[in-house]
C-alpha positions as CSV (number, residue, x, y, z in Angstrom):
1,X,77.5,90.7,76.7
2,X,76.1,87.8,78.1
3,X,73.6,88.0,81.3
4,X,73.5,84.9,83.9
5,X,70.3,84.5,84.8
6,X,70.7,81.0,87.1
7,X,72.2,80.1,89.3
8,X,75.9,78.3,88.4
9,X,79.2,76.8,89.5
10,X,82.0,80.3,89.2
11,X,84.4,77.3,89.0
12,X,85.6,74.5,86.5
13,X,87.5,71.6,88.3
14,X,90.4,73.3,86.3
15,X,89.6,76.5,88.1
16,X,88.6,78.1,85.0
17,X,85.1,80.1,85.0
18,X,81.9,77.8,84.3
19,X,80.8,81.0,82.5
20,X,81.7,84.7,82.5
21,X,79.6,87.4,82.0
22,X,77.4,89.9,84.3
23,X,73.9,89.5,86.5
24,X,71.6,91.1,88.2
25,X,72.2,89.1,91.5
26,X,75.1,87.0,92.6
27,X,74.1,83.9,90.8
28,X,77.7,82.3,90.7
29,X,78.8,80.1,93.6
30,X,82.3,80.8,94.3
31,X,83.9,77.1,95.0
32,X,87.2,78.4,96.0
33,X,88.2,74.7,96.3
34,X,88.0,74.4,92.4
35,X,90.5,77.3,92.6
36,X,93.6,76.6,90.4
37,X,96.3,79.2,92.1
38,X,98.7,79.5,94.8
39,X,96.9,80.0,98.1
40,X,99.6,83.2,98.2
41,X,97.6,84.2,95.1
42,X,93.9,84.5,96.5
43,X,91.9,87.7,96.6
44,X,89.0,88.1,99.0
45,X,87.8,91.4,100.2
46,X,85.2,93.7,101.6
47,X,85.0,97.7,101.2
48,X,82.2,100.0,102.4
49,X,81.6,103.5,101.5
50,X,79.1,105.5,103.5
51,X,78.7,108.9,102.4
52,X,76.6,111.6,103.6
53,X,75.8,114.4,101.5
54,X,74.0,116.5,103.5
55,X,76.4,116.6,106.4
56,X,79.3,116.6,104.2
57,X,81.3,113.6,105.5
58,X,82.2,110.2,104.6
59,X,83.7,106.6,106.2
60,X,85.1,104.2,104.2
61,X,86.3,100.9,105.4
62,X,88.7,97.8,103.9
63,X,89.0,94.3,105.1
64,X,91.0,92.4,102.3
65,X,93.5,89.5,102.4
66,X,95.4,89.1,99.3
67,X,97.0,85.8,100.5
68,X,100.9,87.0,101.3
69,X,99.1,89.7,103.3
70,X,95.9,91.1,104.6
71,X,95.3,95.2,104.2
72,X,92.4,96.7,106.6
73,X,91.8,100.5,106.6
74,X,89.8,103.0,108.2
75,X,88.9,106.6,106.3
76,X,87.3,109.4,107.6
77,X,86.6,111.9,104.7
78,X,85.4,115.6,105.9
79,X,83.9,117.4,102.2
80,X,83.3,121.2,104.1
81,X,87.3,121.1,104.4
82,X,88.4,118.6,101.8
83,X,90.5,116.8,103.8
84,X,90.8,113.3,105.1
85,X,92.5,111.1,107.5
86,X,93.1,106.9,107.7
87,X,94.3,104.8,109.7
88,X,95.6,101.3,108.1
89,X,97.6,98.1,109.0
90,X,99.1,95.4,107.2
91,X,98.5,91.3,108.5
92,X,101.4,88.7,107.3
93,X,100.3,86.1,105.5
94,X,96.7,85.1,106.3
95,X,96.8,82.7,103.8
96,X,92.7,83.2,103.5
97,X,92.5,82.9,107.1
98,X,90.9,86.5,107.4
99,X,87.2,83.9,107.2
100,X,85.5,86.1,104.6
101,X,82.5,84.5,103.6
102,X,81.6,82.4,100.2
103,X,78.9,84.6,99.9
104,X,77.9,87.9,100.2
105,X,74.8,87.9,101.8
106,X,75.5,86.5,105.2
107,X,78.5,85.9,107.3
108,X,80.9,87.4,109.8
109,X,84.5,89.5,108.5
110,X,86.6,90.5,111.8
111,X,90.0,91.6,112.6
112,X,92.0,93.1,114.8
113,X,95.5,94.1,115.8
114,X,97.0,96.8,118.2
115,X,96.1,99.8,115.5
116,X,92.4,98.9,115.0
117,X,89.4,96.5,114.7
118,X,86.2,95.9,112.4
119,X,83.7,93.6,112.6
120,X,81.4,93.2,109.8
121,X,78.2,90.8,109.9
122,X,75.4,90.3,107.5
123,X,72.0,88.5,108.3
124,X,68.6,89.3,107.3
125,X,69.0,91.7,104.6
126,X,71.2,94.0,107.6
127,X,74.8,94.9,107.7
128,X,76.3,96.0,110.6
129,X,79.7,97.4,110.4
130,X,81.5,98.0,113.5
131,X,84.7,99.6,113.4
132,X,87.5,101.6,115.7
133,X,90.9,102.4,116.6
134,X,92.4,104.7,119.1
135,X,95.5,105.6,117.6
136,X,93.1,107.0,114.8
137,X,94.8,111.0,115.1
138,X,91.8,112.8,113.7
139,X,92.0,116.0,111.4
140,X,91.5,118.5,115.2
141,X,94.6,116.5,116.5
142,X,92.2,114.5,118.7
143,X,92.9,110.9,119.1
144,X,90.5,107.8,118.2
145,X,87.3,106.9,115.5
146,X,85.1,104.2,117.1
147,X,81.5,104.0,115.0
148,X,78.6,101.6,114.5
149,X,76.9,101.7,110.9
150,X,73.8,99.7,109.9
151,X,73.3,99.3,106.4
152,X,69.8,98.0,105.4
153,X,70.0,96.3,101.3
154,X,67.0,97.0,99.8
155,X,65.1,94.4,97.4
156,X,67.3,96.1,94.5
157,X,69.4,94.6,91.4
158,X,72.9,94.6,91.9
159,X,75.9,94.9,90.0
160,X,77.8,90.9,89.6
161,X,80.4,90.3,87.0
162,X,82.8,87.1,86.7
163,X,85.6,87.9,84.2
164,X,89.3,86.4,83.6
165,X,92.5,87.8,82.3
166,X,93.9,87.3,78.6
167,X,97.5,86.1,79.5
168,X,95.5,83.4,82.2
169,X,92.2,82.3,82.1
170,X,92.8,80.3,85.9
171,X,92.8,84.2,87.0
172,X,89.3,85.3,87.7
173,X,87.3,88.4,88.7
174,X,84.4,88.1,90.4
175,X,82.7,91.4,92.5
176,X,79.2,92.2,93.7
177,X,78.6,95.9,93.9
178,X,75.7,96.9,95.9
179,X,74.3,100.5,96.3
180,X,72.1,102.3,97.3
181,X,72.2,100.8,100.9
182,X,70.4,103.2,103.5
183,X,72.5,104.1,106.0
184,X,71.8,104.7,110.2
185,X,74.7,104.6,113.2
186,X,76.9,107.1,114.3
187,X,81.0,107.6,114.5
188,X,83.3,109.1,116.9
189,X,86.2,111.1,115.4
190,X,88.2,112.3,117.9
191,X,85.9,114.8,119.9
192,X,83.3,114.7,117.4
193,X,80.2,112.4,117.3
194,X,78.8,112.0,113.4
195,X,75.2,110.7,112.6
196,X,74.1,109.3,109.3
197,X,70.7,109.9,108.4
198,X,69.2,106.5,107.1
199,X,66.2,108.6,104.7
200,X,69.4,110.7,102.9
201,X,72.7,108.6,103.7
202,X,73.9,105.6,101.7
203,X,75.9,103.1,102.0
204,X,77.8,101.0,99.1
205,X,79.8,97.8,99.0
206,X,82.4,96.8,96.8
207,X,82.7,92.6,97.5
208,X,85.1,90.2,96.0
209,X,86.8,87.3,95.2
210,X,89.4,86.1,93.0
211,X,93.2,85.2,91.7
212,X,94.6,87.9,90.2
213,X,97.4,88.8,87.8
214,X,100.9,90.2,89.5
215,X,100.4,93.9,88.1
216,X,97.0,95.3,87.6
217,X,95.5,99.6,86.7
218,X,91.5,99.6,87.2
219,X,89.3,102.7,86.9
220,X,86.2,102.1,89.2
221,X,83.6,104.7,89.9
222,X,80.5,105.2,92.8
223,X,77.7,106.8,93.7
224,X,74.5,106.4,95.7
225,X,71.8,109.0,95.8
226,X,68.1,110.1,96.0
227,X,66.9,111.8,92.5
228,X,63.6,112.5,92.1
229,X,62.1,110.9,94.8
230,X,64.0,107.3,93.5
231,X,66.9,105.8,94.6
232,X,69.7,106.0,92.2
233,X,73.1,104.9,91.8
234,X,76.3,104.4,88.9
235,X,78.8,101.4,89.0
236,X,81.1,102.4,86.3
237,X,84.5,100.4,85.7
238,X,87.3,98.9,83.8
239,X,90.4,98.2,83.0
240,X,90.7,94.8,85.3
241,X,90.6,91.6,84.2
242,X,89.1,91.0,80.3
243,X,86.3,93.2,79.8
244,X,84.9,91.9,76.5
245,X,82.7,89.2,77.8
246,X,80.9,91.7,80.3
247,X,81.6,95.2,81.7
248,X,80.3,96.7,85.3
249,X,79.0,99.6,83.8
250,X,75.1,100.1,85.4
251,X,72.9,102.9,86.1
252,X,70.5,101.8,89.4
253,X,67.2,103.2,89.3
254,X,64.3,103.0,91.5
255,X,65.8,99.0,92.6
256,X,66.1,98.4,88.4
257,X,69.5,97.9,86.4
258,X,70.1,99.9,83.1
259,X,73.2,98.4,82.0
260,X,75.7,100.9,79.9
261,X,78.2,99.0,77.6
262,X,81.7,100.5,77.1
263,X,82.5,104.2,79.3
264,X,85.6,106.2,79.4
265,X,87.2,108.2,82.2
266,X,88.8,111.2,81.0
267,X,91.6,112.3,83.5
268,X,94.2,114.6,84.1
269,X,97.3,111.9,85.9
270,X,99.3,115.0,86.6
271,X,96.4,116.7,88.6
272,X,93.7,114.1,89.7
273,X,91.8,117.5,91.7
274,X,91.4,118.9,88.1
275,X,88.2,118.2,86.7
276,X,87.2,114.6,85.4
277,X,84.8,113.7,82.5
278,X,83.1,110.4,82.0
279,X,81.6,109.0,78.5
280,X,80.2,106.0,77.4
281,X,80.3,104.6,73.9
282,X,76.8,105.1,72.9
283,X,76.1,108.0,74.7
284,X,74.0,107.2,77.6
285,X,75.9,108.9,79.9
286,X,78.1,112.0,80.0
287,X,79.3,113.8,82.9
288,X,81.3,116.4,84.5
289,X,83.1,115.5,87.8
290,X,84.3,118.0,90.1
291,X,86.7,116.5,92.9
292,X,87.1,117.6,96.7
293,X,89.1,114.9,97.7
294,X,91.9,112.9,96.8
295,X,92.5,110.0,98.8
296,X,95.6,108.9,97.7
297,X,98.1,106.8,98.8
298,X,101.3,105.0,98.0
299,X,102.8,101.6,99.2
300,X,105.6,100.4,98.2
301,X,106.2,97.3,100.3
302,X,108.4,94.3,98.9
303,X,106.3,92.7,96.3
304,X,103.7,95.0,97.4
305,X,103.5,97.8,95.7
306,X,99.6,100.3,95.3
307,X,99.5,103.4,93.7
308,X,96.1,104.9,94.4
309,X,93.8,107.6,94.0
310,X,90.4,107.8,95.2
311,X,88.6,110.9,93.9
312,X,85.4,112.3,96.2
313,X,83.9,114.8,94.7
314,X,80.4,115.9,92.6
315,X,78.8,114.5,89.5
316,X,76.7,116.7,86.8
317,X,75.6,115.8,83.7
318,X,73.3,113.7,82.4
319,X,72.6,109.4,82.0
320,X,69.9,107.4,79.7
321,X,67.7,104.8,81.2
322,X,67.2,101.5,79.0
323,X,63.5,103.1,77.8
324,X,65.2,106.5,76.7
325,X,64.4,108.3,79.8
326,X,66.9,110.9,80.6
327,X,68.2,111.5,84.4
328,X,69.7,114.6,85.0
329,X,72.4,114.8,87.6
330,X,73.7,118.1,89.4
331,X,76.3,118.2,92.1
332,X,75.9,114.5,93.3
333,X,78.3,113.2,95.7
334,X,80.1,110.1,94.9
335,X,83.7,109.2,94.2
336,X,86.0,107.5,90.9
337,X,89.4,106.4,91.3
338,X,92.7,105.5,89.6
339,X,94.7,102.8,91.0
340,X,97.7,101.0,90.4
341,X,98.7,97.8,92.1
342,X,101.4,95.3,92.4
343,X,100.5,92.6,94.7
């Protein structure tokens, strides 16, 4: 599994990638111009995931425009009940217009329509997210979710991959993940203010750009957490794109990457709130997951169709650092989904 360690093109002038394989930091520079695809057939999007443990809650948020049409989302996740409650709206054909960045470490995402804004900016190593709708109906029947999150990214490795697909090598992959992101702000659901606590709250990001093929199924699992004393996190996925030059699959320790080669998500499809169990091939990692959650959903929209569920729930088991050091892991909150889309 190669490793790109400088900094490089993600582009050919024939829109193929210079180079695939994974990093440490976002060393590719995504020329979009060298992109050899429709403009209806562009990817670019943004998801955050703030979760807080202690106070058992959880936003999540979505800016994407997938060419033909732009998906933004709003998700407030309460763990004590197991419940949760979005609030989403489709944009026609933004064609890229959405103005996501070219890179991931400064910039300015915003939209909004009559259902609900975000604004999300990056400068100086800070992300503030700011986010809100008042025909958000909370979980109490009480109307509106309007919150401000700062996210603060640590000097850390993070998760980079640039892959393609078999049947076309001018579709590409490429995604940051960043974890581990300490978390301050507060939200408004309905009548009730929520306050993440930046020494035990995280936040994550999910960033990415790309052409993809027409039908895709991806597995993709998160967490962020303090474990003795160290910040610690798991990017686990596949299934997307052409996994054999590179796979996603890290364990984030104390700001270092332990990269994991090939893991397997064992599921129940006819019951994703039974329990889960995760694997890798040369066992680094094995754990049991215990769902609360299932943020599911189901669009079926034209030539848009998403079959998704997003699993929150808590992690036990136990993962190998890349000196042999074992991590043991016992009810940890993060999340693992299944999704199927069209689109």
């Amino acid at each position: 599994m190669p490793e790109i360690k400088k900094q490089i093109p993600l582009l050919n002038s024939d829109g193929t990638l210079t180079e695939e394989g994974w990093a440490r930091s976002p060393h590719w520079t995504y020329n979009r111009e060298n992109i050899a695809a429709s403009i209806l057939r562009i990817k670019e999007w943004d998801y955050y995931s703030i979760l807080s443990p202690s106070q058992g809650f959880g936003i999540t948020i979505t800016a994407s425009d997938l060419g033909y049409a732009g998906l933004f989302a709003i998700c407030y996740l309460d763990f004590k009940k197991g419940i949760f409650q979005q609030i989403d709206t489709l944009s026609v054909f933004p064609l890229g217009k959405t103005g996501f960045p070219r890179a991931n470490n400064s910039g300015v995402v915003r939209f909004q329509d009559k259902k609900l804004h975000l604004r999300f900016e990056t400068k100086d190593g800070k992300r503030c997210l700011e986010f809100g709708s008042n025909e958000f109906l909370s979980p109490d029947g009480s109307k509106g979710i309007q919150g401000t999150i700062e996210l603060t990214e640590p000097k850390m490795d993070t998760m980079n991959i640039a892959t393609s697909w078999k049947e076309n090598r001018k579709a590409f992959y490429y995604n940051t993940k960043i974890n581990c992101m300490p978390a301050k702000g507060s939200v408004v659901v309905g009548n009730q203010t929520l306050t993440f606590d930046s020494k035990k709250d995280f936040g994550a990001l999910d960033w990415g750009r790309g052409v993809w093929t027409y039908k895709n199924r991806w597995y993709w699992s998160s967490l962020s957490a303090w474990i003795n004393g160290k910040p610690f996190g798991l990017n686990l996925g596949y299934g997307f794109s052409d996994r054999s030059p590179a796979s996603e699959n890290v364990i984030f320790y104390d700001g270092k990457i332990h990269k994991l080669d090939e893991v397997n998500f064992i599921i129940n499809t006819n019951d994703y709130m039974a329990p889960w169990k995760f694997v890798s091939n040369n066992n680094r990692l094995d754990l049991d997951f215990k769902p609360i959650v299932d943020r599911n959903s189901y669009m079926n929209f034209l030539i848009i169709k998403s079959v998704q569920h997003q699993v929150f729930g808590t992690f036990t088991g136990t993962v190998v650092l890349d000196d042999g050091k074992k991590i043991k892991l016992e009810n940890v909150l993060g999340f693992a989904e299944d999704v199927l889309n069209h689109y």
